[in-house]
C-alpha positions in Angstrom: 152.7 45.6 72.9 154.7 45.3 75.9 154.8 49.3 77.0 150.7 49.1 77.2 151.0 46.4 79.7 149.3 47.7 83.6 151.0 46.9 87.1 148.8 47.3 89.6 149.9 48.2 92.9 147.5 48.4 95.9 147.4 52.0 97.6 147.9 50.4 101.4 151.5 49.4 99.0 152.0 52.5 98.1 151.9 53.3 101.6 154.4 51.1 102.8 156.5 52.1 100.1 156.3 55.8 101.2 157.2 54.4 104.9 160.0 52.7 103.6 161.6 55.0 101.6 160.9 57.6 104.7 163.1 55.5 106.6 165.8 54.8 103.4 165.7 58.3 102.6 164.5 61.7 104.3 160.7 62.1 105.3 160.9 65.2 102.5 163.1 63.3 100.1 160.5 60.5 100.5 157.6 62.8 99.8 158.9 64.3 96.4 159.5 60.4 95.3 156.0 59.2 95.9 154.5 62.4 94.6 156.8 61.9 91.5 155.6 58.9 90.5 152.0 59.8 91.6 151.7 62.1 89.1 153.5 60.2 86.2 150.4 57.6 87.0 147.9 60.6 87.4 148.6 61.7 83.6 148.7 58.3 82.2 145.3 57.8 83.9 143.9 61.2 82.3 145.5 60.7 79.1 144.0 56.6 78.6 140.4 58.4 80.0 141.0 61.1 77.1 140.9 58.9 74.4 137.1 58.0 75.3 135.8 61.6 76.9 137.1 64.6 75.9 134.6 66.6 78.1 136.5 68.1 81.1 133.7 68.3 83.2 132.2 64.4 82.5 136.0 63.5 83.1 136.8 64.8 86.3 132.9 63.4 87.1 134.7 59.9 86.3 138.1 60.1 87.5 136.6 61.0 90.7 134.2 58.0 90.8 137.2 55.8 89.6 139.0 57.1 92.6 136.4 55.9 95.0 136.0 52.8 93.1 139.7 52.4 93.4 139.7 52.8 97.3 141.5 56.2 97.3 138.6 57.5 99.5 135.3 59.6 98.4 136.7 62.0 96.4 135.0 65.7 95.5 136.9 68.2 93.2 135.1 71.7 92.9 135.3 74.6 91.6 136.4 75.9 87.6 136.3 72.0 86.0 135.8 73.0 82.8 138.8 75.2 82.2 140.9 73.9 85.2 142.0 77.6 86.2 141.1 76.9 90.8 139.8 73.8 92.0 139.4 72.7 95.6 139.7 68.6 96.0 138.7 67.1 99.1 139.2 63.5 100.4 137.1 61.8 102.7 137.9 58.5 103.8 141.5 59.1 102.3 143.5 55.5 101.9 146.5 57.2 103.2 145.0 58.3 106.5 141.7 56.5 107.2 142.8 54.6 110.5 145.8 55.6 111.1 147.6 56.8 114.3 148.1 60.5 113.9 151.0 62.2 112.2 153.2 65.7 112.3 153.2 65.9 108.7 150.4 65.2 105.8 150.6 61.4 104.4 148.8 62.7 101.5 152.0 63.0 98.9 150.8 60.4 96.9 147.3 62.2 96.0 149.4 65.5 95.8 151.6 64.1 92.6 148.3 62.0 91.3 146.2 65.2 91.4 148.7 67.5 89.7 149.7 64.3 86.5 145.9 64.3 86.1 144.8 68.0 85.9 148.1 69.2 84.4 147.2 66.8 81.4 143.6 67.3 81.4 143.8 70.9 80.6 147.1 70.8 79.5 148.7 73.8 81.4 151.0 73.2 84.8 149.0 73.2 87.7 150.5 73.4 91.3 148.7 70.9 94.2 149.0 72.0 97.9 147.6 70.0 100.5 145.6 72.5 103.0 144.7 69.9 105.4 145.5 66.7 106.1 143.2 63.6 108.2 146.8 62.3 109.5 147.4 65.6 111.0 143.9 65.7 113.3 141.5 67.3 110.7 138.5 65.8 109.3 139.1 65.1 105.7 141.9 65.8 103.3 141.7 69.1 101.2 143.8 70.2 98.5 144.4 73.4 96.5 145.1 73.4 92.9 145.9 76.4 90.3 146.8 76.9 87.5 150.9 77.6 87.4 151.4 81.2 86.1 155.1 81.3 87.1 156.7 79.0 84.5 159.9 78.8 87.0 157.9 77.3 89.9 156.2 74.9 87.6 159.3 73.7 85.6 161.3 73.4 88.7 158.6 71.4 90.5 158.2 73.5 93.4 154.7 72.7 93.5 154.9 69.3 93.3 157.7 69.1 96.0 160.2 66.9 93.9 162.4 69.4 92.4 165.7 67.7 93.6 164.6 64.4 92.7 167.2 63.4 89.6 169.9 64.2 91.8 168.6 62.7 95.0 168.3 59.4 92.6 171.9 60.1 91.6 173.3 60.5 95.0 171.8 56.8 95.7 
């Protein structure tokens, strides 16, 4: 069937994509688009995984060996993995920032969006994904915060995920 067919699409592509549209668009505007599609990729990553290993804990075990495997960078996610409720993900090595010139804003929107697709289908509650710290802005590795979303209007509007205006940005285009 034609709609289980797989692009793949390099991460150092997704990078250049993200550059480009930075230039087409706003950075910002830019930022909710990749982080958009990250995490329409991140659930449809979780959700093929789930068909195999229901476990939580075993999952998030894989998806972050996949990760590294993948060449996002070495990839740790702590914290509540079983139920999903706080979890703390760090990046070393991230594919976004490893050897790159350094930046006034976090590169990172990509893993943002690919972090919230995967745990908000995991444990199948909205989650929102902040980037604390990023290796384009000076520090040593990529951390990111992720909760569970109590507020159903920050979650629904995408406030976490920094692509709330993205249907009518598209529009506008």
């Amino acid at each position: 069937m034609t709609e289980e067919r797989v692009q793949v699409i390099p991460m150092l592509r997704w990078k250049k994509l993200r550059d480009d549209w930075a230039r087409e668009f706003h950075e910002e505007e830019a930022s909710r688009i990749v982080a958009h599609m990250a995490s329409t990729l991140g659930a449809a990553v979780a959700s093929e995984m789930m068909k195999n290993l229901a476990d939580p804990v075993t999952l998030v075990k894989n998806l972050t060996d996949l990760s590294a495997a993948a060449g996002w960078g070495v990839i740790a996610m702590t914290g509540d993995t079983q139920f999903g409720a706080k979890l703390e993900v760090t990046v070393t090595n991230c594919v976004f920032c490893d050897k790159e010139d350094l930046n006034d804003s976090p590169q990172c929107d990509f893993l943002v969006g690919a972090i919230k697709g995967m745990v908000d289908f995991i444990y199948g509650t909205p989650h929102s994904v902040r980037e604390v710290s990023c290796a384009a802005t000076g520090h040593a590795i990529c951390e990111f915060e992720v909760e569970e979303c109590h507020d159903p209007s920050l979650c629904s509007s995408c406030k976490n995920l920094k692509h709330c205006k993205l249907s009518e940005l598209m529009l506008e285009r």
